[in-house]
mmCIF file of the N, C-alpha and C atoms, coordinates in Angstrom:
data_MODEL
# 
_entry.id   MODEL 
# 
loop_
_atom_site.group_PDB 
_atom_site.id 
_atom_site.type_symbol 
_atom_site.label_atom_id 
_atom_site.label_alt_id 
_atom_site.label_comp_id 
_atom_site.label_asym_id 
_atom_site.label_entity_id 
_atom_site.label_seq_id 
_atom_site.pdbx_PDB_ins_code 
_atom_site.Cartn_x 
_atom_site.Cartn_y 
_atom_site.Cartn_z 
_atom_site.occupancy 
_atom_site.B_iso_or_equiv 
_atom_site.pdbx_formal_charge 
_atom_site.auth_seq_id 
_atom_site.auth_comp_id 
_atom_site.auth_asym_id 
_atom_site.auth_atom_id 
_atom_site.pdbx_PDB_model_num 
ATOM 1   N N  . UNK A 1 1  ? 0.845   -1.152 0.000  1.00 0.00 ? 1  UNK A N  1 
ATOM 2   C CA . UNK A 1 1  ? 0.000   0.000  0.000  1.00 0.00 ? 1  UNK A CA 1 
ATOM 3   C C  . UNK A 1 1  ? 0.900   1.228  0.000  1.00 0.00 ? 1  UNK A C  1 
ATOM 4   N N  . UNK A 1 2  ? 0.300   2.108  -1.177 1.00 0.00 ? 2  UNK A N  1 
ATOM 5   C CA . UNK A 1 2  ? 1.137   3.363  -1.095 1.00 0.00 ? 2  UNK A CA 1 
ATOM 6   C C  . UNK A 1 2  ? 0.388   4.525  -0.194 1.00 0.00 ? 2  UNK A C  1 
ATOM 7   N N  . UNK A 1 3  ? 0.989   5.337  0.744  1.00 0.00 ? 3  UNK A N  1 
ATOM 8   C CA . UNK A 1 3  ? 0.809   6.865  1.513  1.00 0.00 ? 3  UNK A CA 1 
ATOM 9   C C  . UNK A 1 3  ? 1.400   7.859  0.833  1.00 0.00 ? 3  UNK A C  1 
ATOM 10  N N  . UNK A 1 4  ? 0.787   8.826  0.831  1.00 0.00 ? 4  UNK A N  1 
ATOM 11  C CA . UNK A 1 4  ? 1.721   10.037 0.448  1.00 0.00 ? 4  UNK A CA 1 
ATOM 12  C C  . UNK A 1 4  ? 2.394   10.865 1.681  1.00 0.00 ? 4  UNK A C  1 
ATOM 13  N N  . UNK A 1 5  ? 3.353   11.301 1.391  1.00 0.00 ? 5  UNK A N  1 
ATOM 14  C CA . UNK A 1 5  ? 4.364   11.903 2.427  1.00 0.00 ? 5  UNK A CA 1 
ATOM 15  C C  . UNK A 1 5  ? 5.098   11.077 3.357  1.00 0.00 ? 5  UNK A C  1 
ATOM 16  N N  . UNK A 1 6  ? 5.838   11.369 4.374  1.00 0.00 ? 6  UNK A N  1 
ATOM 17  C CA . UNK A 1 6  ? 6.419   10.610 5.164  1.00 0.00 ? 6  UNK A CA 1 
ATOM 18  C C  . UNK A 1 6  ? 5.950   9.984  6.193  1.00 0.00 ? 6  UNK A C  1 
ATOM 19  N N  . UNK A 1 7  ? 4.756   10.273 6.739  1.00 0.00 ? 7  UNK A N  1 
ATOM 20  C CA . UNK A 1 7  ? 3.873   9.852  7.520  1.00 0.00 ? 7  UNK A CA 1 
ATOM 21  C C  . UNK A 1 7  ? 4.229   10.880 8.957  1.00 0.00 ? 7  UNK A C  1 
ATOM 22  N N  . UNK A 1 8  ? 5.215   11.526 8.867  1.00 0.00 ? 8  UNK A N  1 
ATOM 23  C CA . UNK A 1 8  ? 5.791   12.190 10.348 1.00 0.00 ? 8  UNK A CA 1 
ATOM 24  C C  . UNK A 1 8  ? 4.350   13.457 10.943 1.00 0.00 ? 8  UNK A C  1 
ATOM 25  N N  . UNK A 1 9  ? 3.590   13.991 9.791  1.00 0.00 ? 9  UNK A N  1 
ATOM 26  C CA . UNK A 1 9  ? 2.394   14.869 10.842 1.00 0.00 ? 9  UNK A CA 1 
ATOM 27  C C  . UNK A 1 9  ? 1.715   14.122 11.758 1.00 0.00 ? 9  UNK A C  1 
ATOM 28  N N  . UNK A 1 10 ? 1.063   14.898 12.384 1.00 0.00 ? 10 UNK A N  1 
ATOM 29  C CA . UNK A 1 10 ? 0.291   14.163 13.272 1.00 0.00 ? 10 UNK A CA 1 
ATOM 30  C C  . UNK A 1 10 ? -0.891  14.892 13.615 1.00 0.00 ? 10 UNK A C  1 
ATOM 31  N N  . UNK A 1 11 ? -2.060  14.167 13.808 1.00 0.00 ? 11 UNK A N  1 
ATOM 32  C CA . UNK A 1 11 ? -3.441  14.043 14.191 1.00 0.00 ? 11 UNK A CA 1 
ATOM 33  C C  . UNK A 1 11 ? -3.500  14.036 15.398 1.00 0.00 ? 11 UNK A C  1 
ATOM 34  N N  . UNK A 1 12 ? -4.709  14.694 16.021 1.00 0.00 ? 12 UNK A N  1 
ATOM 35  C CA . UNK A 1 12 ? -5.664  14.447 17.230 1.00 0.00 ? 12 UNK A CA 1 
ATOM 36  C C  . UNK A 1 12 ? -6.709  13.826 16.774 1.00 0.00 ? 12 UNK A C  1 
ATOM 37  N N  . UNK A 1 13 ? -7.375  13.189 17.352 1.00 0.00 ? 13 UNK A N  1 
ATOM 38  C CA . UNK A 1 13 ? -8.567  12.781 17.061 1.00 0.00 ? 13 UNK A CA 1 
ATOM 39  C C  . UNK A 1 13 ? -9.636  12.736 18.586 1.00 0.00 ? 13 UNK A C  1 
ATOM 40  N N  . UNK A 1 14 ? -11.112 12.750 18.097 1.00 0.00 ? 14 UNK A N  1 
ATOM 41  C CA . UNK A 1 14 ? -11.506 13.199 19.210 1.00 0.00 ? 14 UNK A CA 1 
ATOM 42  C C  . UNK A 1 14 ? -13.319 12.353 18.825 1.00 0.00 ? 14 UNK A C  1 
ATOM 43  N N  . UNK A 1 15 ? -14.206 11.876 19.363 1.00 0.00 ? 15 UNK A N  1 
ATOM 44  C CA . UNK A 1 15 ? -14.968 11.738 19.436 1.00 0.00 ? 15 UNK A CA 1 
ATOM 45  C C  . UNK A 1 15 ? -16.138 12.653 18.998 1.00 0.00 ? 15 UNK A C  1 
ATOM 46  N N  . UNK A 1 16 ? -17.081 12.080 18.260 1.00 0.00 ? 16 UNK A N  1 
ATOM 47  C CA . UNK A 1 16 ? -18.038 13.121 17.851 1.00 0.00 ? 16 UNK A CA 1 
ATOM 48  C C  . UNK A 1 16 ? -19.391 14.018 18.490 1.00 0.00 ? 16 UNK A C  1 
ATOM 49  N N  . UNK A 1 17 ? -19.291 12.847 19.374 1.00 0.00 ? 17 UNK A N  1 
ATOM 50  C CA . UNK A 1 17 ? -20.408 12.999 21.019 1.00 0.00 ? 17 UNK A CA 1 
ATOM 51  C C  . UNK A 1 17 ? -19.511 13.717 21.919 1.00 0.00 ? 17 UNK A C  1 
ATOM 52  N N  . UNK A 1 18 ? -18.241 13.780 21.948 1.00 0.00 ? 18 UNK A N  1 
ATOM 53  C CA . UNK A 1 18 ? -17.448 14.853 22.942 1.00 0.00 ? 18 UNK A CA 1 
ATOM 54  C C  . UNK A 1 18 ? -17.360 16.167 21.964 1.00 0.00 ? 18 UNK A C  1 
ATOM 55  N N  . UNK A 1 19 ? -16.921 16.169 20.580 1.00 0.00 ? 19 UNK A N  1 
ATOM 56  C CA . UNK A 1 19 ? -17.437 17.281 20.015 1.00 0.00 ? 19 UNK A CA 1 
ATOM 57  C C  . UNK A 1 19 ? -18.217 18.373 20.192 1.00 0.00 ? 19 UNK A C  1 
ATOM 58  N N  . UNK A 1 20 ? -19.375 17.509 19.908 1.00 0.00 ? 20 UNK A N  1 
ATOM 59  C CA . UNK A 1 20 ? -20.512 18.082 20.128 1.00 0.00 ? 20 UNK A CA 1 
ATOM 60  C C  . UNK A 1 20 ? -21.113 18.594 21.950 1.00 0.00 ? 20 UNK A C  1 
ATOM 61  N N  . UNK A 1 21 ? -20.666 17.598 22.795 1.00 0.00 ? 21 UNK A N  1 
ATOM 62  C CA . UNK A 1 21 ? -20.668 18.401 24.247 1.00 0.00 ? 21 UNK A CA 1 
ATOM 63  C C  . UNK A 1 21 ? -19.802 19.459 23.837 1.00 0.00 ? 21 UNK A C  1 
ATOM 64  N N  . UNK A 1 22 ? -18.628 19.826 23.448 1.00 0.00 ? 22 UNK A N  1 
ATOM 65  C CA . UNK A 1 22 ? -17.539 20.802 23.999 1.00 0.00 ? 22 UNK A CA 1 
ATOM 66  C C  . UNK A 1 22 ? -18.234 22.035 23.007 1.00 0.00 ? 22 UNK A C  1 
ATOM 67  N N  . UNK A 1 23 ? -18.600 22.055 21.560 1.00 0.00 ? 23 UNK A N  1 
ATOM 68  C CA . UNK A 1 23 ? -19.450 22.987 21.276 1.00 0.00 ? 23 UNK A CA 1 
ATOM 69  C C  . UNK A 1 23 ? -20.232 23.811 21.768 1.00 0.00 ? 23 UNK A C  1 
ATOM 70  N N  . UNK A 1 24 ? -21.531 22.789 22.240 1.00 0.00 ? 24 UNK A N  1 
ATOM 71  C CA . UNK A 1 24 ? -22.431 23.464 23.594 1.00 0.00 ? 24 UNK A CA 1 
ATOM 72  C C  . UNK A 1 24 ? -22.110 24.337 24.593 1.00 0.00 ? 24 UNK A C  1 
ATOM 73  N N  . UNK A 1 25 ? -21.410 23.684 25.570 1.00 0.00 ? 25 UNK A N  1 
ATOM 74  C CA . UNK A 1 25 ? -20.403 23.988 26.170 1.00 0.00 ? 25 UNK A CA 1 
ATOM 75  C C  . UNK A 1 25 ? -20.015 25.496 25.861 1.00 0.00 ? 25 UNK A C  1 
ATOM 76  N N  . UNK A 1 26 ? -19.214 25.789 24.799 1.00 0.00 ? 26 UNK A N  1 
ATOM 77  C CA . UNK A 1 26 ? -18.249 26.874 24.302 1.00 0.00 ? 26 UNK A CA 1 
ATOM 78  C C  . UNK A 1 26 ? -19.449 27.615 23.762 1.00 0.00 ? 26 UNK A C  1 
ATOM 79  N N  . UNK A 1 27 ? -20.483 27.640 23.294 1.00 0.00 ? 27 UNK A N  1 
ATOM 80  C CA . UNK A 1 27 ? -21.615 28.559 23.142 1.00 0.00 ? 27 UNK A CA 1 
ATOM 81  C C  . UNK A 1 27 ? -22.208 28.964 24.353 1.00 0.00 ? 27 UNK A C  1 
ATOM 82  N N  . UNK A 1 28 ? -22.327 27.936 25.464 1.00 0.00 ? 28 UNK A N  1 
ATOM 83  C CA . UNK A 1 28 ? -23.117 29.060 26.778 1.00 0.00 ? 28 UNK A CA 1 
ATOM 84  C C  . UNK A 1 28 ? -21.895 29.714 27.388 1.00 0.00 ? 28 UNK A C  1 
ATOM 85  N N  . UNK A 1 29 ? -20.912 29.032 27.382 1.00 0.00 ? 29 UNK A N  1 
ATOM 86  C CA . UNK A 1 29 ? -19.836 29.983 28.213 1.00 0.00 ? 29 UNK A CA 1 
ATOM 87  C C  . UNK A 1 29 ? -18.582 30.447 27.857 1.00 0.00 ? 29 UNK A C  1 
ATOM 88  N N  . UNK A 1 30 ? -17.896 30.252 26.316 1.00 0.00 ? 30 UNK A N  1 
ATOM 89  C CA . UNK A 1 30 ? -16.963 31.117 26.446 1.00 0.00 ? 30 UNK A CA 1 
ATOM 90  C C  . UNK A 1 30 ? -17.553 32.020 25.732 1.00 0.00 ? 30 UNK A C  1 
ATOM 91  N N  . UNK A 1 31 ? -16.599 33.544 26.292 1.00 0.00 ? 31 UNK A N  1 
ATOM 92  C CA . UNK A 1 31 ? -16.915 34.856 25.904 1.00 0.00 ? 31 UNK A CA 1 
ATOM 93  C C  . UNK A 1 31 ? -16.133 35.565 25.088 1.00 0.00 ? 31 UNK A C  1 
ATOM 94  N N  . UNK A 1 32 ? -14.994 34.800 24.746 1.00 0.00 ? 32 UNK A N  1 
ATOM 95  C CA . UNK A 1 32 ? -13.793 35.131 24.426 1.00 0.00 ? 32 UNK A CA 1 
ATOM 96  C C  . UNK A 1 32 ? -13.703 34.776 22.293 1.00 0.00 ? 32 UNK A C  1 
ATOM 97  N N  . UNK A 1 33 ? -12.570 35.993 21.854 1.00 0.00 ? 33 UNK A N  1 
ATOM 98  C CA . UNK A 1 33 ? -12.751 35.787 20.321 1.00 0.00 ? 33 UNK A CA 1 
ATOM 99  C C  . UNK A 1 33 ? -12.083 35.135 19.638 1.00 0.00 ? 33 UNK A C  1 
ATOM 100 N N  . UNK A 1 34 ? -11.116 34.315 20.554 1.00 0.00 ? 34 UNK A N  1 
ATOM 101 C CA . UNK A 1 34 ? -10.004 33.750 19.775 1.00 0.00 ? 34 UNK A CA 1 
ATOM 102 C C  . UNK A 1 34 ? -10.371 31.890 19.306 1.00 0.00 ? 34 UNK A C  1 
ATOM 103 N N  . UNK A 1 35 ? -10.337 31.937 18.062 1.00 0.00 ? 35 UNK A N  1 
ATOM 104 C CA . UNK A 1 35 ? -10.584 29.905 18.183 1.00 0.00 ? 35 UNK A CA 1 
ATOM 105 C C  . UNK A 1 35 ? -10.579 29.103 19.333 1.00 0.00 ? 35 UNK A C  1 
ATOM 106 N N  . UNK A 1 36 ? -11.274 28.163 19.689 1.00 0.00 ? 36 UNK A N  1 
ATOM 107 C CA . UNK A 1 36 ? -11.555 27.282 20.256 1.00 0.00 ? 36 UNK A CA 1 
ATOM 108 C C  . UNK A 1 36 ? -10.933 26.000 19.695 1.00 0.00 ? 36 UNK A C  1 
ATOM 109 N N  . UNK A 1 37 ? -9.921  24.910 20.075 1.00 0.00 ? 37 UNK A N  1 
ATOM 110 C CA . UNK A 1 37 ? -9.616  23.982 19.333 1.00 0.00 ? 37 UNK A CA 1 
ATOM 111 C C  . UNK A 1 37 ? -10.183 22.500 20.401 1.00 0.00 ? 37 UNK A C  1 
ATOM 112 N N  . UNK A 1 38 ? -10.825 22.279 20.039 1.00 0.00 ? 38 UNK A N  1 
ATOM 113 C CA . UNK A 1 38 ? -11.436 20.785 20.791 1.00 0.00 ? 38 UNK A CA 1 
ATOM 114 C C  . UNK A 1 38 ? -10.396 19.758 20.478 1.00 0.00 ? 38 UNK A C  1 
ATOM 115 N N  . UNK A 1 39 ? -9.780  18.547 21.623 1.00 0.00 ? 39 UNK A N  1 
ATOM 116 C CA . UNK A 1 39 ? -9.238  17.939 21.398 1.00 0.00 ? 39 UNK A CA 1 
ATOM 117 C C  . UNK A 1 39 ? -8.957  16.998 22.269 1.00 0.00 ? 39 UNK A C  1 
ATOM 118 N N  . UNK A 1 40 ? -8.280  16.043 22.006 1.00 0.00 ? 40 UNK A N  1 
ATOM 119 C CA . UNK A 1 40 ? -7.983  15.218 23.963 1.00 0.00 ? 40 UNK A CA 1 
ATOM 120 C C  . UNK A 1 40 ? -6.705  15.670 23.668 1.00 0.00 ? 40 UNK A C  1 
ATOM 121 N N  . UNK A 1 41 ? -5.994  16.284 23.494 1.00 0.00 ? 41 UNK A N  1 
ATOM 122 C CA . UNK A 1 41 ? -4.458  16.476 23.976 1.00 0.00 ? 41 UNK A CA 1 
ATOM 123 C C  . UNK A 1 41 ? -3.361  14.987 23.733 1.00 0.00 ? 41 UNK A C  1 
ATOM 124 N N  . UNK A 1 42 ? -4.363  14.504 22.889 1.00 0.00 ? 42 UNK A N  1 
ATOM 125 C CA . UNK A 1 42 ? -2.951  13.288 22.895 1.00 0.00 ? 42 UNK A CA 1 
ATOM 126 C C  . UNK A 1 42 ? -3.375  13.767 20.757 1.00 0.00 ? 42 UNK A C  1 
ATOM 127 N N  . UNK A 1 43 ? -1.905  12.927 20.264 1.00 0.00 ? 43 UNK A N  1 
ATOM 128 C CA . UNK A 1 43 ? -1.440  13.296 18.997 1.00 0.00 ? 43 UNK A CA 1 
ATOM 129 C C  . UNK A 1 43 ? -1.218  11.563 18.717 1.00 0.00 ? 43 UNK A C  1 
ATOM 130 N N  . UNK A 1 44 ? -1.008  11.505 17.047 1.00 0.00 ? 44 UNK A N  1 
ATOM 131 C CA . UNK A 1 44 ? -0.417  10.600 16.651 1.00 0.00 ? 44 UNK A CA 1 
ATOM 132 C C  . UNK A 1 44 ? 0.181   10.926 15.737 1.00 0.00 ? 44 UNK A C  1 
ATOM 133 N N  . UNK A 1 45 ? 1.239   10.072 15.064 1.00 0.00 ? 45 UNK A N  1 
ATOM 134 C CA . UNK A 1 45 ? 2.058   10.610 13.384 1.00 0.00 ? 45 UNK A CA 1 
ATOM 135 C C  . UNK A 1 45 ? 1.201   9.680  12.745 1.00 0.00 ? 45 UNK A C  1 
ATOM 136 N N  . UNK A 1 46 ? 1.380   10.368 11.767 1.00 0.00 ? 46 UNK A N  1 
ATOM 137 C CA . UNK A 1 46 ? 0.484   9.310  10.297 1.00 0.00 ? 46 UNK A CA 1 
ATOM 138 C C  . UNK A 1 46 ? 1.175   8.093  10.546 1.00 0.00 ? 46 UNK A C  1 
ATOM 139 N N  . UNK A 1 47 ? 2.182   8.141  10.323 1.00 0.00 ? 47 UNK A N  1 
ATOM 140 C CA . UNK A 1 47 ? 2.884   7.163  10.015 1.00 0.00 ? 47 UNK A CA 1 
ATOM 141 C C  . UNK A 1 47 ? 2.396   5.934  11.454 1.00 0.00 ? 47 UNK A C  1 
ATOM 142 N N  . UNK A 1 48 ? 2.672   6.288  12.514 1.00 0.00 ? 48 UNK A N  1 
ATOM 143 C CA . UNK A 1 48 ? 2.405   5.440  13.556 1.00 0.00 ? 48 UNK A CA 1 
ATOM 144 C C  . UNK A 1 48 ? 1.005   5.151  13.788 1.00 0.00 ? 48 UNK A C  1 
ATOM 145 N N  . UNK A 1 49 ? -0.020  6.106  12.981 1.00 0.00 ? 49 UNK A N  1 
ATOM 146 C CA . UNK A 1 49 ? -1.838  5.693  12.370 1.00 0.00 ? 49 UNK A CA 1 
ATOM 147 C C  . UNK A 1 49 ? -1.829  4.500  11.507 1.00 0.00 ? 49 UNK A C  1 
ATOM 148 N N  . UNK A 1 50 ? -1.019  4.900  10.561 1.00 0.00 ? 50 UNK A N  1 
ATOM 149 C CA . UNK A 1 50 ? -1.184  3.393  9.496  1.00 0.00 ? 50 UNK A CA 1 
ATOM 150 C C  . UNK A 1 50 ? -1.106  2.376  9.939  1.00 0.00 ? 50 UNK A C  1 
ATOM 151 N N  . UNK A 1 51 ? 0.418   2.443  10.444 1.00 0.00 ? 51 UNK A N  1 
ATOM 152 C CA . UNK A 1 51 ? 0.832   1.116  11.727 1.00 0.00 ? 51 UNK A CA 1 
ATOM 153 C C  . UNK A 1 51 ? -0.416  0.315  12.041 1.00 0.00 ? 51 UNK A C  1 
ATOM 154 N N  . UNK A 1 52 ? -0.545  1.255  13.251 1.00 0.00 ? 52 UNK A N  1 
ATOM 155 C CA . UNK A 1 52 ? -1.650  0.428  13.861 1.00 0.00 ? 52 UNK A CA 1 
ATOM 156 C C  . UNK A 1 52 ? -2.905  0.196  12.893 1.00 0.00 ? 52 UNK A C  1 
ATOM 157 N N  . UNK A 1 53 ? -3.611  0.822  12.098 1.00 0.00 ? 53 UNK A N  1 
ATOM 158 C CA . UNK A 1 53 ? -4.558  0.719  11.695 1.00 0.00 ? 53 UNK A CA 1 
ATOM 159 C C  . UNK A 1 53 ? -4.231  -0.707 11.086 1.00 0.00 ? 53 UNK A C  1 
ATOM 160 N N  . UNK A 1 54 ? -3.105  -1.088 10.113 1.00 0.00 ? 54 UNK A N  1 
ATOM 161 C CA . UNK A 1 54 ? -2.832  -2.131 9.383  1.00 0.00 ? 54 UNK A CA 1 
ATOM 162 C C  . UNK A 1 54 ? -2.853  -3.225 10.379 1.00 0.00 ? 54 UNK A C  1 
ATOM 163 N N  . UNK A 1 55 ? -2.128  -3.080 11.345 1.00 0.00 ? 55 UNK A N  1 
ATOM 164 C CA . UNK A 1 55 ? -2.398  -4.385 12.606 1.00 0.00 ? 55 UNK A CA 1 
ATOM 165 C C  . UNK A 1 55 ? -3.474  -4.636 13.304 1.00 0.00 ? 55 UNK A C  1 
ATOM 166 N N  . UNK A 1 56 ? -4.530  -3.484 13.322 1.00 0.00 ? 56 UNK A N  1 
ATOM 167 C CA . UNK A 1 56 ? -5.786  -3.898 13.887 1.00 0.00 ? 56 UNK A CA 1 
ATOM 168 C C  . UNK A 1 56 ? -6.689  -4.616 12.628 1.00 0.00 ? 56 UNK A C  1 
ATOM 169 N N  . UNK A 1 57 ? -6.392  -4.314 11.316 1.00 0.00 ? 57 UNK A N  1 
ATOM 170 C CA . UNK A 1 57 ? -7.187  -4.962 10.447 1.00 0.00 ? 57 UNK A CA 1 
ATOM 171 C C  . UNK A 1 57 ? -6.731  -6.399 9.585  1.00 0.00 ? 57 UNK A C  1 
ATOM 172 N N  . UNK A 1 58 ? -5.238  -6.583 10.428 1.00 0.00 ? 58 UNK A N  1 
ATOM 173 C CA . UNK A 1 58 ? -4.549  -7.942 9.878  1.00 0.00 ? 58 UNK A CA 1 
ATOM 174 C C  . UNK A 1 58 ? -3.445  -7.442 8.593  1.00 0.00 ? 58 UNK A C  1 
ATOM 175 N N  . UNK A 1 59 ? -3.333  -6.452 7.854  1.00 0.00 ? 59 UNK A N  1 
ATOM 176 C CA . UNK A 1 59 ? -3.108  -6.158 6.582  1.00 0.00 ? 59 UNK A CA 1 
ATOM 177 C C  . UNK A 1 59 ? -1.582  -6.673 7.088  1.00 0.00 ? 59 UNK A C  1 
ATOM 178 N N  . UNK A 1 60 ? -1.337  -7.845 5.840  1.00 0.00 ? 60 UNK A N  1 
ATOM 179 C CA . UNK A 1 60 ? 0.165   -8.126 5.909  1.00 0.00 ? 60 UNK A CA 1 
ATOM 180 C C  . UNK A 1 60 ? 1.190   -8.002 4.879  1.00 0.00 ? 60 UNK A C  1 
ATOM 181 N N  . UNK A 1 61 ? -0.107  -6.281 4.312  1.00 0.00 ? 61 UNK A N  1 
ATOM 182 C CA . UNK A 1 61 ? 1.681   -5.824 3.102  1.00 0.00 ? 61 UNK A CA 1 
ATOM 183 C C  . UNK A 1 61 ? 2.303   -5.100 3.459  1.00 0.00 ? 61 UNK A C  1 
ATOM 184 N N  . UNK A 1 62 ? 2.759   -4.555 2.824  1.00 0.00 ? 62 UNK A N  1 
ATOM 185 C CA . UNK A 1 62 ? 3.872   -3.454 3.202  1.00 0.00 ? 62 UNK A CA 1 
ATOM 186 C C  . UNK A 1 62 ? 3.591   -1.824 2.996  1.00 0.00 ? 62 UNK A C  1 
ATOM 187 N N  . UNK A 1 63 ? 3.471   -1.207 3.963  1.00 0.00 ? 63 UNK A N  1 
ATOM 188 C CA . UNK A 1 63 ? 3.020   0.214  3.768  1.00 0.00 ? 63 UNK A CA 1 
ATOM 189 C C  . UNK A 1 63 ? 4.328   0.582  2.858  1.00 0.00 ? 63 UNK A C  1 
ATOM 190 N N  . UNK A 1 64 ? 4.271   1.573  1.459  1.00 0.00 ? 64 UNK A N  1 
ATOM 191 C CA . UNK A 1 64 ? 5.404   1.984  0.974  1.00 0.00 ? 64 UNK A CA 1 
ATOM 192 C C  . UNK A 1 64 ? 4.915   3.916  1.259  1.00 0.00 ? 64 UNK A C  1 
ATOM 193 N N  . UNK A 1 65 ? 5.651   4.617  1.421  1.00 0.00 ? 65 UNK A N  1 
ATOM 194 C CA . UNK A 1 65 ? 5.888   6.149  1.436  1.00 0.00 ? 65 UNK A CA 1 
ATOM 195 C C  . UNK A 1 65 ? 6.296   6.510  0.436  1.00 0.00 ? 65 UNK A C  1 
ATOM 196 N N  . UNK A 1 66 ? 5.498   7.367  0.129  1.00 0.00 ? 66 UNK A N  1 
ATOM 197 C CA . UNK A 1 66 ? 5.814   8.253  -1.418 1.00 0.00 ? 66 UNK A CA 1 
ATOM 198 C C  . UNK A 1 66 ? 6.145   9.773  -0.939 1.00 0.00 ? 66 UNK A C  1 
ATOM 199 N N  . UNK A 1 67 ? 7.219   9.700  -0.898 1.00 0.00 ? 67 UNK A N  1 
ATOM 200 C CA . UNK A 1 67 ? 7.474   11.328 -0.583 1.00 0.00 ? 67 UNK A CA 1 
ATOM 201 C C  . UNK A 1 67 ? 7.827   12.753 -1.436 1.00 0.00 ? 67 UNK A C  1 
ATOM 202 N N  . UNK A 1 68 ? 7.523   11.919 -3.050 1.00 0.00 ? 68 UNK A N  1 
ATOM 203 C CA . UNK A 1 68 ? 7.207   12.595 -3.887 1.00 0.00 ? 68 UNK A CA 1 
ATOM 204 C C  . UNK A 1 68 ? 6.063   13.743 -3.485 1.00 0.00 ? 68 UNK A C  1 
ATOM 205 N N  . UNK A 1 69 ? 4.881   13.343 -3.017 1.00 0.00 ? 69 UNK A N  1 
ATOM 206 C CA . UNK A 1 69 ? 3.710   13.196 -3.150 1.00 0.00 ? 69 UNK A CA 1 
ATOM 207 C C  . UNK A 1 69 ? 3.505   14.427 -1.307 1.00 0.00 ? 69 UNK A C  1 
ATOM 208 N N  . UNK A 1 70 ? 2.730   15.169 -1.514 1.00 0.00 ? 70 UNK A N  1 
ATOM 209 C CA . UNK A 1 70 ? 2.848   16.142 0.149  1.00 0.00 ? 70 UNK A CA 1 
ATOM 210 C C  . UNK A 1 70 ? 2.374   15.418 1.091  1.00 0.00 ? 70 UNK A C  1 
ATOM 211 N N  . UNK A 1 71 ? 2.946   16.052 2.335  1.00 0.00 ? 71 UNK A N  1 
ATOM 212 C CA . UNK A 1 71 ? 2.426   15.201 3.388  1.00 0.00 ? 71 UNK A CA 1 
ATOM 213 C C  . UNK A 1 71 ? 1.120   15.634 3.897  1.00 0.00 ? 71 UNK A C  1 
ATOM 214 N N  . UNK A 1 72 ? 0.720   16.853 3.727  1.00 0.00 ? 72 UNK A N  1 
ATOM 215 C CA . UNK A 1 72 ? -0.316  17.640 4.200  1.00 0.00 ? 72 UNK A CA 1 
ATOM 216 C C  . UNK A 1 72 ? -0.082  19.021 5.117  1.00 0.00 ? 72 UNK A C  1 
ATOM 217 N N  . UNK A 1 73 ? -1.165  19.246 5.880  1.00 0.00 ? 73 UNK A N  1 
ATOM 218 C CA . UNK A 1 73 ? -1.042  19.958 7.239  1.00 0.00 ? 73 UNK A CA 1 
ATOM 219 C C  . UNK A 1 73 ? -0.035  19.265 8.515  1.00 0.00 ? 73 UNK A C  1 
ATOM 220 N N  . UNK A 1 74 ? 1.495   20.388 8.459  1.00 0.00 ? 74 UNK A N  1 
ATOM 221 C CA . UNK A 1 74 ? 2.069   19.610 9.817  1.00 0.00 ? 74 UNK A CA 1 
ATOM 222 C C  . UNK A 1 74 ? 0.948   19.306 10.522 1.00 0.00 ? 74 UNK A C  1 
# 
C-alpha cells in the first residue's frame, strides 16, 4: 500500500459525542474571540496511524511512502 508523504504529521482525534458536548459547552460559556480547538491532547504521526490501523485490520503488506507526493497539514 502506497501513503503520500512521510507519515511524520500528526493528528488528534476526538470523538463526535465529545465534540458536540464541547461545542455546547463553548456557546453558553466562552466569551472570548479567539478559536476554540477541541481535542484530547494526545497526537499521533500518520505514520504510527497506518501502523496500527494495518495491525488492527490484519493487513500483511507493506506500507510503501511516497514522498514525492505532500504530506499535508504539519
Amino acid at each position: 500500500m502506497t501513503l503520500w508523504g512521510d507519515g511524520s504529521p500528526s493528528r488528534g482525534f476526538l470523538y463526535v459525542e465529545d465534540a458536540a458536548e464541547g461545542v455546547l459547552l463553548a456557546a453558553e460559556q466562552y466569551e472570548g474571540s479567539l478559536p476554540v480547538n477541541l481535542w484530547t491532547g494526545e497526537e499521533i504521526a500518520i505514520r504510527d496511524l497506518a501502523t496500527l490501523i494495518a495491525t488492527e485490520v490484519g493487513f500483511a503488506g507493506h506500507i510503501q511512502w511516497d514522498t514525492s507526493k505532500p504530506n499535508g497539514q504539519p
